[in-house]
TIDRENKOL-693631 format. One record per residue (C-alpha): z, x, y; residue in three letters. Coordinates in Angstrom, 2 decimals, decimal comma. Example, Ala and Ser with C-alpha at 12.3 -4.5 7.8 and 13.67 -1.06 7.14 Angstrom:
<donus>
         w         u         v     r
      7,80     12,30     -4,50   ALA
      7,14     13,67     -1,06   SER
</donus>
This chain:
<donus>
         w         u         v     r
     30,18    -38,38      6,62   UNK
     28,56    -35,22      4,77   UNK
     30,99    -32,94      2,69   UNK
     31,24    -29,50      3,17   UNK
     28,93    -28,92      0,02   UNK
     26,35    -30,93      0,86   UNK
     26,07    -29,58      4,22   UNK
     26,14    -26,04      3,16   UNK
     23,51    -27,00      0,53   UNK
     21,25    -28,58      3,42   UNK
     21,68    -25,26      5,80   UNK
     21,05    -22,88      3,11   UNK
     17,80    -24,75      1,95   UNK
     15,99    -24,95      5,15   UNK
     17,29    -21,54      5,89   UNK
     16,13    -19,67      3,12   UNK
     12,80    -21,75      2,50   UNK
     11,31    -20,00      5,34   UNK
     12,65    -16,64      4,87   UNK
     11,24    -16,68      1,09   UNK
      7,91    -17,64      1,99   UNK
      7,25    -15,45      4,71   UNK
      9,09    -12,68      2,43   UNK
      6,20    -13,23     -0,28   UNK
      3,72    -12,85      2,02   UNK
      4,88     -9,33      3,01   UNK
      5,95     -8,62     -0,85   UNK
      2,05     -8,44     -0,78   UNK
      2,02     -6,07      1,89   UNK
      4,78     -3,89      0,26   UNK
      2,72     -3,94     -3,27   UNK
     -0,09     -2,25     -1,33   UNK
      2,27      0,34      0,74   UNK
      4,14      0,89     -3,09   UNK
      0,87      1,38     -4,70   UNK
     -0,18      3,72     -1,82   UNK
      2,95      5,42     -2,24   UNK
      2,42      6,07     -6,13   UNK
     -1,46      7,29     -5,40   UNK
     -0,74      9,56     -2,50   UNK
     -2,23      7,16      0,08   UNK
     -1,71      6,12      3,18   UNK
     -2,08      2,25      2,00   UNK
     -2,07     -0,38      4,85   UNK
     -1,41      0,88      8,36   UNK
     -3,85     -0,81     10,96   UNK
     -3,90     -4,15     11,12   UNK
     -2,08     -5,86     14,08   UNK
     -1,74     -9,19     15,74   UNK
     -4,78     -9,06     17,49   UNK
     -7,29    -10,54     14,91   UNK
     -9,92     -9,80     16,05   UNK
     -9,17    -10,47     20,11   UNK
    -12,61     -9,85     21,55   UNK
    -14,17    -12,28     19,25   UNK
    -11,81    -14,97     20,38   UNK
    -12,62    -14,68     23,79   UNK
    -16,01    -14,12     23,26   UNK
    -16,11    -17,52     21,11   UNK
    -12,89    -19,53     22,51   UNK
    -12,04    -18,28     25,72   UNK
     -9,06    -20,00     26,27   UNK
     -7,67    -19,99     23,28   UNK
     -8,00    -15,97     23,47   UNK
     -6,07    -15,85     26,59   UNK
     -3,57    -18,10     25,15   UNK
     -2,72    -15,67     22,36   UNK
     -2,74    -12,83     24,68   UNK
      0,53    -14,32     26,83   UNK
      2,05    -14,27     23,86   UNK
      5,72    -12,18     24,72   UNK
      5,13     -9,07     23,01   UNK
      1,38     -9,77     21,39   UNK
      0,15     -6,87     24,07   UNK
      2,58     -4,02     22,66   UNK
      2,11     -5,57     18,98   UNK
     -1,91     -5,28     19,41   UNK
     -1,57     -1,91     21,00   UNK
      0,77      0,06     18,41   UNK
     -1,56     -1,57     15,64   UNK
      2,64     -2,94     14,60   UNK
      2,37     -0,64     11,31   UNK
      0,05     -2,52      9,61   UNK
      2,56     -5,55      9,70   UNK
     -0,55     -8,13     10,27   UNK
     -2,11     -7,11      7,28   UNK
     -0,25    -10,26      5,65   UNK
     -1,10    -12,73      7,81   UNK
     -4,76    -11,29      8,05   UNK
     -4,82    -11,53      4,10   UNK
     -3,27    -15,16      4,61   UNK
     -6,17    -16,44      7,01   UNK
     -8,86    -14,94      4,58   UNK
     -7,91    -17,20      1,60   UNK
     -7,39    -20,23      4,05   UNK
    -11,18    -20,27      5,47   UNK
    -12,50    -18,85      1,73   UNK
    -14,70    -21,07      0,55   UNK
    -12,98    -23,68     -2,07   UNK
    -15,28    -23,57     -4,86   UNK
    -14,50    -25,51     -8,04   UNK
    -17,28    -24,82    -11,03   UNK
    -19,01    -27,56    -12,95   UNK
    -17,76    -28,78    -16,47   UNK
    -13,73    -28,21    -15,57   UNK
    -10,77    -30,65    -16,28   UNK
    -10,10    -31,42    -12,81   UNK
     -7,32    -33,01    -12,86   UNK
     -5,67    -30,41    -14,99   UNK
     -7,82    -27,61    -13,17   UNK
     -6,13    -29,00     -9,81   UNK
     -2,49    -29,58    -11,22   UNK
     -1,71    -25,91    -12,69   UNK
     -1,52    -23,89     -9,30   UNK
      0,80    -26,42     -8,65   UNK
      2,70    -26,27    -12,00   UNK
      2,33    -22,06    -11,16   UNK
      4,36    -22,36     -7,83   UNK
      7,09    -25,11     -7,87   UNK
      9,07    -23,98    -10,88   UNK
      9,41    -20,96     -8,84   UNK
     10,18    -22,15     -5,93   UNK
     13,17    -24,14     -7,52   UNK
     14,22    -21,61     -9,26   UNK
     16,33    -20,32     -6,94   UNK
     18,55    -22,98     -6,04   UNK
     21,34    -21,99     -7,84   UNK
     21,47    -18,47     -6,55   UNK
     25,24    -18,02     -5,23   UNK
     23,68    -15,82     -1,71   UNK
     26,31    -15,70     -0,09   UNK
     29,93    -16,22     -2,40   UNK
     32,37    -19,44     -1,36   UNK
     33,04    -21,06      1,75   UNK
     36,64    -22,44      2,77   UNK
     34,23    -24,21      5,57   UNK
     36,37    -26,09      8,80   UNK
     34,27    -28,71      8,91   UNK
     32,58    -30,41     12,21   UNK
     34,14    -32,49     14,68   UNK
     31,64    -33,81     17,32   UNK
     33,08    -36,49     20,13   UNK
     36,01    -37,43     18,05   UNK
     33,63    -38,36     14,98   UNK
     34,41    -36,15     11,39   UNK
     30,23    -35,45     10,76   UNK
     31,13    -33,18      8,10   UNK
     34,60    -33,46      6,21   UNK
     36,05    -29,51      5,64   UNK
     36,93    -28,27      2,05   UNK
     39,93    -29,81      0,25   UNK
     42,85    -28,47     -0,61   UNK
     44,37    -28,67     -3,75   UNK
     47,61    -30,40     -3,38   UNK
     49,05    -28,46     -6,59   UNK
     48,61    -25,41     -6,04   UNK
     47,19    -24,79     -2,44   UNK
     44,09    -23,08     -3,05   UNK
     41,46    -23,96     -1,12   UNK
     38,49    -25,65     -2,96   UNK
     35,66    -23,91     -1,07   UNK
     32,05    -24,85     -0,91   UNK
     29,42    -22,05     -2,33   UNK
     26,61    -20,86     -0,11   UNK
     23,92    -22,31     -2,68   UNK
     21,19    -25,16     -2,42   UNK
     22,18    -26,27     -5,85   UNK
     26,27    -25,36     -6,98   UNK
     25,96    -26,54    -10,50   UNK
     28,57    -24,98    -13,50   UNK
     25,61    -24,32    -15,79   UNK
     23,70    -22,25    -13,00   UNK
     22,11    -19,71    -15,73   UNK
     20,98    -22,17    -18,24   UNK
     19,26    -23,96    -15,38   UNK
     17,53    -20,73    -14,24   UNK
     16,75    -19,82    -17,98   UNK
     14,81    -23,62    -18,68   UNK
     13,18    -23,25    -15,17   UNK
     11,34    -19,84    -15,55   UNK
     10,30    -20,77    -18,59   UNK
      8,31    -23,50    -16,84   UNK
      6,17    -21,37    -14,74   UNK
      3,62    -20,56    -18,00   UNK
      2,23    -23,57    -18,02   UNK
      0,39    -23,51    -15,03   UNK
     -1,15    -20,20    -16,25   UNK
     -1,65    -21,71    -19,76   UNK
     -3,12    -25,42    -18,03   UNK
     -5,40    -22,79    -15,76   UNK
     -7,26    -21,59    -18,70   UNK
     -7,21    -24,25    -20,60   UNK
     -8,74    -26,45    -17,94   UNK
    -11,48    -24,07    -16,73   UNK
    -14,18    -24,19    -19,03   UNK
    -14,17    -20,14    -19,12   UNK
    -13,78    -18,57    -22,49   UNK
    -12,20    -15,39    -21,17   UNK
     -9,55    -17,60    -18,71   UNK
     -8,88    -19,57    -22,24   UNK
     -7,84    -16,16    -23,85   UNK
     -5,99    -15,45    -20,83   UNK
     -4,09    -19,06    -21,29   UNK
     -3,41    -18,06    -24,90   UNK
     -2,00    -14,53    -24,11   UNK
      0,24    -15,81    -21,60   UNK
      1,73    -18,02    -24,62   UNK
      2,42    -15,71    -27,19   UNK
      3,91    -13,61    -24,40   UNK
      6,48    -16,66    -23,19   UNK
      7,68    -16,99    -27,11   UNK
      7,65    -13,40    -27,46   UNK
     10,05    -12,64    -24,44   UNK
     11,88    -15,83    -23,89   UNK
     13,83    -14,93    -26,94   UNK
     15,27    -11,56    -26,45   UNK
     16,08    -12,86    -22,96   UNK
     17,76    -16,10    -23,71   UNK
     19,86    -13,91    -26,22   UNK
     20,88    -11,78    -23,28   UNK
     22,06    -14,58    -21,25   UNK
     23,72    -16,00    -24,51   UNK
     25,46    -12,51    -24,88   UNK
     26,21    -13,19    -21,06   UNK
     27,72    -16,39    -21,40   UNK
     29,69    -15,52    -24,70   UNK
     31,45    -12,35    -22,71   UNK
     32,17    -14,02    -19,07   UNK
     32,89    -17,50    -20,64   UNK
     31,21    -19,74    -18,19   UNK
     27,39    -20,34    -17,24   UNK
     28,37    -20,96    -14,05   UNK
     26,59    -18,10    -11,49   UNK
     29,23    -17,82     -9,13   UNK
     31,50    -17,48    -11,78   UNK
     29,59    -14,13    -12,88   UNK
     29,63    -12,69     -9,57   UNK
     33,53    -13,20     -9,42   UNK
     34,20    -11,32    -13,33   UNK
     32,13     -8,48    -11,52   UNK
     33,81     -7,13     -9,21   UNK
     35,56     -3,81     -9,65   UNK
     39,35     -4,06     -9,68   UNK
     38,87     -0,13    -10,56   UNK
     35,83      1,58    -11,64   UNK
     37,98      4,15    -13,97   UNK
     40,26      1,55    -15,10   UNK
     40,68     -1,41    -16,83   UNK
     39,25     -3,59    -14,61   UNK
     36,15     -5,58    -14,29   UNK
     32,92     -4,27    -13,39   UNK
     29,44     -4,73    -12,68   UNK
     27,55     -5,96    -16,18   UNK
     25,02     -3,18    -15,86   UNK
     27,68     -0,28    -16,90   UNK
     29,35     -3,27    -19,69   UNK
     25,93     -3,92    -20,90   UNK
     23,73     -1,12    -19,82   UNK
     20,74     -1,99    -23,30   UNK
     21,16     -6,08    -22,15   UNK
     20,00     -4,88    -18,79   UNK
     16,93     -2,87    -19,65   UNK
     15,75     -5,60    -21,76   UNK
     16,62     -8,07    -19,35   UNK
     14,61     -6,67    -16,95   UNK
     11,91     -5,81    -19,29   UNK
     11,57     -9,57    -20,07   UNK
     11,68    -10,73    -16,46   UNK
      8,86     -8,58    -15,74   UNK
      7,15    -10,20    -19,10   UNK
      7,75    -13,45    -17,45   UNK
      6,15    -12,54    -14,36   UNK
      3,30    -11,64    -15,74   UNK
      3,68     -8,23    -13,93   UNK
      2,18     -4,75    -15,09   UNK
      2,66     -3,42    -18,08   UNK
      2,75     -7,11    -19,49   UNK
     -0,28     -8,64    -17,38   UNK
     -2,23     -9,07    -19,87   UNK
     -2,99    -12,65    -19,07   UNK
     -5,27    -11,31    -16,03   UNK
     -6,29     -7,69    -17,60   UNK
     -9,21     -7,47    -15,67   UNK
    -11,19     -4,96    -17,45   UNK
    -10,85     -7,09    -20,47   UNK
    -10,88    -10,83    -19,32   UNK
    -12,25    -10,75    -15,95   UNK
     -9,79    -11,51    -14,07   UNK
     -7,93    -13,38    -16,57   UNK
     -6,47    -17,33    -16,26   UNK
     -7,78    -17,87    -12,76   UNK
    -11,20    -16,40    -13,13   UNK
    -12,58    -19,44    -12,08   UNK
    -10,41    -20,42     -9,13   UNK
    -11,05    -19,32     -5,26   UNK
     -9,34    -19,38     -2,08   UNK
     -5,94    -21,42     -1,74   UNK
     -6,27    -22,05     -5,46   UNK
     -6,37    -18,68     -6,23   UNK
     -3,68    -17,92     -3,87   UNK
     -1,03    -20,70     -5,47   UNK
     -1,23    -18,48     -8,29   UNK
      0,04    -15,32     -6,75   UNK
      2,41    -16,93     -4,79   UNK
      4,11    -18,23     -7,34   UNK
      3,71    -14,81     -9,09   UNK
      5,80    -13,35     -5,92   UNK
      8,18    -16,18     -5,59   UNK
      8,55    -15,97     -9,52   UNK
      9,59    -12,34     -8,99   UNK
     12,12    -13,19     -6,03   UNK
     14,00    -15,43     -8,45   UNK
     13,58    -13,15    -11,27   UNK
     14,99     -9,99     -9,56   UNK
     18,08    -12,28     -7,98   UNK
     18,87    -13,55    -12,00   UNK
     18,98     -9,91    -12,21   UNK
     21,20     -8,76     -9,48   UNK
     23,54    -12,24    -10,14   UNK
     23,98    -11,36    -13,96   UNK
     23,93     -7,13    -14,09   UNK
     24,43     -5,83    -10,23   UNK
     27,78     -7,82     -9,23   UNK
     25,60    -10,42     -6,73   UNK
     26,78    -10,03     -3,46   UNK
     29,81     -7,45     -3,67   UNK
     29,54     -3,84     -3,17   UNK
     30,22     -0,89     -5,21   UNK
     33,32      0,67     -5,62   UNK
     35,45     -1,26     -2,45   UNK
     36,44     -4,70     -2,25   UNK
     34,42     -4,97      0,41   UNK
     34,30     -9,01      1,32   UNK
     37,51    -11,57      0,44   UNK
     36,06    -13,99     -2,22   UNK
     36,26    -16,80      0,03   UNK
     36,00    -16,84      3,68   UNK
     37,88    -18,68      5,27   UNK
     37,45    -20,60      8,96   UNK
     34,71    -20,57     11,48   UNK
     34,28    -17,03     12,54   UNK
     34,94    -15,11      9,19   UNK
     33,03    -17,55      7,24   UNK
     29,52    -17,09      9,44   UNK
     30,38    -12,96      9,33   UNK
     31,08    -12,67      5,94   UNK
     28,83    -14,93      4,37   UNK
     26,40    -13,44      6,64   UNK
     26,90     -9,94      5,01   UNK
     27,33    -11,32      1,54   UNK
     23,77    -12,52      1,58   UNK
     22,45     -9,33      3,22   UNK
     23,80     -7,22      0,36   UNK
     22,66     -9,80     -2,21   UNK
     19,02     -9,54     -0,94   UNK
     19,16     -5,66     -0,51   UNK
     19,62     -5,85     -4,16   UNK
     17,38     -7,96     -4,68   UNK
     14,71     -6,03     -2,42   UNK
     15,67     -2,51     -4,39   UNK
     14,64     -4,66     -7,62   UNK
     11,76     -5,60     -6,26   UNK
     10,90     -2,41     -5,64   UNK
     11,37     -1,35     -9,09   UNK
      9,35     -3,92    -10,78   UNK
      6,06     -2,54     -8,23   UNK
      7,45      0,56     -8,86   UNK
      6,78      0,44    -12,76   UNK
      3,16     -1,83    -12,13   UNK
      1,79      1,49    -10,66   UNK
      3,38      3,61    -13,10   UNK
      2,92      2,33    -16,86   UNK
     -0,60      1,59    -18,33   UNK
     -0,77     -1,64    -19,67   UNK
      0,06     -2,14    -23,27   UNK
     -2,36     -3,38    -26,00   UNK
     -1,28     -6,69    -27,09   UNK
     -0,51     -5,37    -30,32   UNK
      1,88     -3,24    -29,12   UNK
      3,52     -5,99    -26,84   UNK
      4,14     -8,23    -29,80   UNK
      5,76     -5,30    -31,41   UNK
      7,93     -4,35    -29,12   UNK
      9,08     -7,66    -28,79   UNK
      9,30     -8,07    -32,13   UNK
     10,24     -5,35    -33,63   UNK
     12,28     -4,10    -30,59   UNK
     13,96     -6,22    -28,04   UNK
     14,53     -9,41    -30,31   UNK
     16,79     -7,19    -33,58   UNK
     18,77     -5,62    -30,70   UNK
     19,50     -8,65    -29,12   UNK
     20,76    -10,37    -32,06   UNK
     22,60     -7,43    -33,01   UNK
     24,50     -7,27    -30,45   UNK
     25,40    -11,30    -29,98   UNK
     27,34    -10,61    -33,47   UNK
     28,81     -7,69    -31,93   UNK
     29,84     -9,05    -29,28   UNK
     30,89    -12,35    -30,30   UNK
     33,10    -10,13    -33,06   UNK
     34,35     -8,06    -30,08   UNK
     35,28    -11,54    -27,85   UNK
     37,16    -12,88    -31,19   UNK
     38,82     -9,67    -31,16   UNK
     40,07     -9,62    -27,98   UNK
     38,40     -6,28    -27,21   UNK
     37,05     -6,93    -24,51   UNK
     37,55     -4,31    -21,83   UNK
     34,46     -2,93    -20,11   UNK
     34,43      0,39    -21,72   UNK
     34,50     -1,08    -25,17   UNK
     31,07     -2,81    -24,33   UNK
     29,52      0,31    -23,34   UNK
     30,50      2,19    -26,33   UNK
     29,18     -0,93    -28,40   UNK
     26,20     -0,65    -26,55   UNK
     25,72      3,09    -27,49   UNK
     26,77      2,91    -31,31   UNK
     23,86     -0,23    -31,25   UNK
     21,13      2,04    -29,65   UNK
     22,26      5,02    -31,82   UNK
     22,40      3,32    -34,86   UNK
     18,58      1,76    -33,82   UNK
     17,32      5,14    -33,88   UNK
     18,84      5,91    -36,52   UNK
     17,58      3,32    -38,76   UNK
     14,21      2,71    -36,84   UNK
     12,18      5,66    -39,17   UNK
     13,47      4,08    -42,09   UNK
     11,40      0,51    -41,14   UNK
      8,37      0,10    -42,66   UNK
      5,76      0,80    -39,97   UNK
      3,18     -1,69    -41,30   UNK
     -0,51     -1,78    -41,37   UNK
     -1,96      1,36    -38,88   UNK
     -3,90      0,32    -35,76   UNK
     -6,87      1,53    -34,20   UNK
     -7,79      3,42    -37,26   UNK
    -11,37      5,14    -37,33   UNK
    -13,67      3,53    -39,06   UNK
    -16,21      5,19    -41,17   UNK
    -19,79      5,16    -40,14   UNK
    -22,80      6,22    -42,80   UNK
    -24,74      9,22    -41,35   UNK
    -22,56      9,82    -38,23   UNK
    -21,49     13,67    -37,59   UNK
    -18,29     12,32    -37,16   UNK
    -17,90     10,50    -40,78   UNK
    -20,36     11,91    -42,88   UNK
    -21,79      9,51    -45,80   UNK
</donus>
């Protein structure tokens, strides 16, 4: 007999391993309609189901007519669907591409990094809390217990609900922390393997980038830890929600900690590898970057795990700074459902409001890709650096101090947060600036720089 845990944790696995995939494919379509959107286009608004219909009954009869009868494939073909088959058109492309792999690589290494690209992404996830706890019944079938309902605590009567995640461990954030740090090695094992000089530099960029950013973020979830006491995600999403936005009570972390937010987010996007920190592709510079040298499916792992990457990233987000799956200002959902017909409603809606979020994120992060240039590596190390990492660590030792203290209501974070930024800008032309960049350099018998 299954317990309610591991049932739940079977359901919402095969449930939301489909629903991820196909959502990556159409993140792709949603870059291009964003990036339309930012270069007053039209971006992709044509392509429908058809694929081409003529040519597959010209070619396969049968098989045309086949896809034809298909309930709705008429209307879909007809209203070109809003350029909805541009995905799956895009998806067909890199499956017949032709799977080129150059002379002189490491293949074994060349074969394992879209691999090592895509599956720390793709577990990632599994500790997501989607949709809150789960007093769950249990299932009776022909007199046989299949799956055993929640316990009940004999003390005190609580119900000991199961959470609507694929993996409900109490050190959820640490685990989500180690794991996206994983996903850099198939980049760096991508240029190291390919023989290419410019995918090497790409490799190495990618690096520095990793140490630069996983610090000021693993201090933010440190900071995160220290002020909610417990890695545990669920746990987070419970100290979030508002028991009065005016008063005393708890709130989302993005008004507690509203400079821990902006640099988390900064780093996820580092982590990513998304605009303004792609610098490990940075075409006009490398070529196309780490996977110069790769083609078709290959090629495709990469971005894949690029879009699953940010699926995760933006849910660590919304889990740690955007109260997970409650809504604003109402106690809008009990924090746990209870019984057959509340529990499917309710965790229903939980995990439509968690992925809103974590759609409106998504949005943000394409957003600021067709928005910001991308930075000279110079000036990411800096603001790294010289930037994220000081405030970070200033603000563990306030906060820490603060915890000891017992100050800890939510307004007293956001005034700590302010005197830190204030006093950075108050003490940031005081730093030494360092050795200037991109300085003009003299040349004898130029106009410009007379000998």
């Amino acid at each position: 007999m299954l317990s309610a845990q591991a049932f739940l944790s079977i359901v919402v696995a095969l449930s939301l391993l489909p629903v991820i995939l196909g959502a990556t494919a159409y993140l792709i379509l949603l870059e291009r309609k964003v990036a339309a959107w930012a270069q007053d286009r039209i971006g992709p608004n044509r392509t429908d189901f058809s694929f081409g219909q003529s040519d597959l009954l010209e070619i396969y009869p049968t098989l045309g007519r086949i896809v034809r009868s298909i309930p709705g494939f008429r209307f879909l073909a007809r209203k070109k669907a809003f350029g909805l088959g541009q995905a799956l058109a895009d998806g067909l492309k890199l499956f017949v591409k032709e799977d080129y792999t150059p002379p002189f690589v490491d293949l074994r290494l060349f074969l394992l990094a879209p691999v090592l690209a895509v599956i720390p992404a793709m577990i990632g996830w599994a500790v997501i809390p989607w949709g809150g706890m789960w007093a769950f019944p249990g299932i009776h079938l022909f007199g046989i217990d299949l799956v055993a309902p929640s316990p009940v605590d004999p003390v005190t009567g609580l119900v000991d609900a199961a959470r609507v995640a694929v993996l409900p461990i109490s050190i959820g954030v640490i685990y989500l922390l180690a794991v996206s740090s994983l996903a850099v090695y198939g980049v760096v094992l991508a240029g190291f393997s390919s023989n290419n000089k410019f995918a090497f530099l790409g490799g190495l960029r990618a690096t520095a980038q990793m140490l630069s950013y996983e610090i000021p973020m693993g201090v933010c979830v440190l900071i995160m830890i220290l002020m909610y006491r417990t890695a545990d995600t669920e746990a987070m999403v419970q100290g979030q929600i508002s028991a009065g936005w005016f008063g005393l009570g708890e709130v989302w972390g993005v008004l507690m900690h509203p400079l821990l937010a902006a640099i988390f987010f900064v780093c996820v996007l580092a982590e990513c590898n998304r605009a303004p920190f792609d610098l490990a592709e940075a075409e006009q510079e490398l070529v196309g970057g780490f996977h110069t040298e790769y083609s078709s499916m290959k090629w495709a792992l990469f971005f894949l795990g690029e879009y699953i990457h940010m699926i995760t990233g933006s849910a660590f987000v919304v889990l740690m700074f955007f109260g997970g799956w409650e809504l604003p200002f109402l106690h809008a959902f009990p924090s746990v459902a209870e019984g057959w017909l509340e529990g499917i409603l309710v965790v229903s809606l939980k995990m439509g409001v968690f992925m809103a979020k974590v759609a409106l994120v998504l949005f943000v992060m394409m957003w600021v890709r067709w928005t910001l240039p991308r930075f000279r590596f110079d000036q990411l190390m800096r603001l790294a650096w010289r930037g994220m990492i000081p405030l970070v660590l200033v603000m563990l030792l306030v906060v820490g101090v603060m915890v000891w203290a017992g100050l800890t209501a939510w307004w007293m974070f956001t005034l700590a947060n302010v005197a830190v930024v204030a006093g950075a800008l108050l003490l940031s032309p005081l730093l030494p600036a360092g050795p200037e960049v991109n300085r003009k350099v003299p040349l004898v018998g130029s106009r410009f720089s007379p000998a």
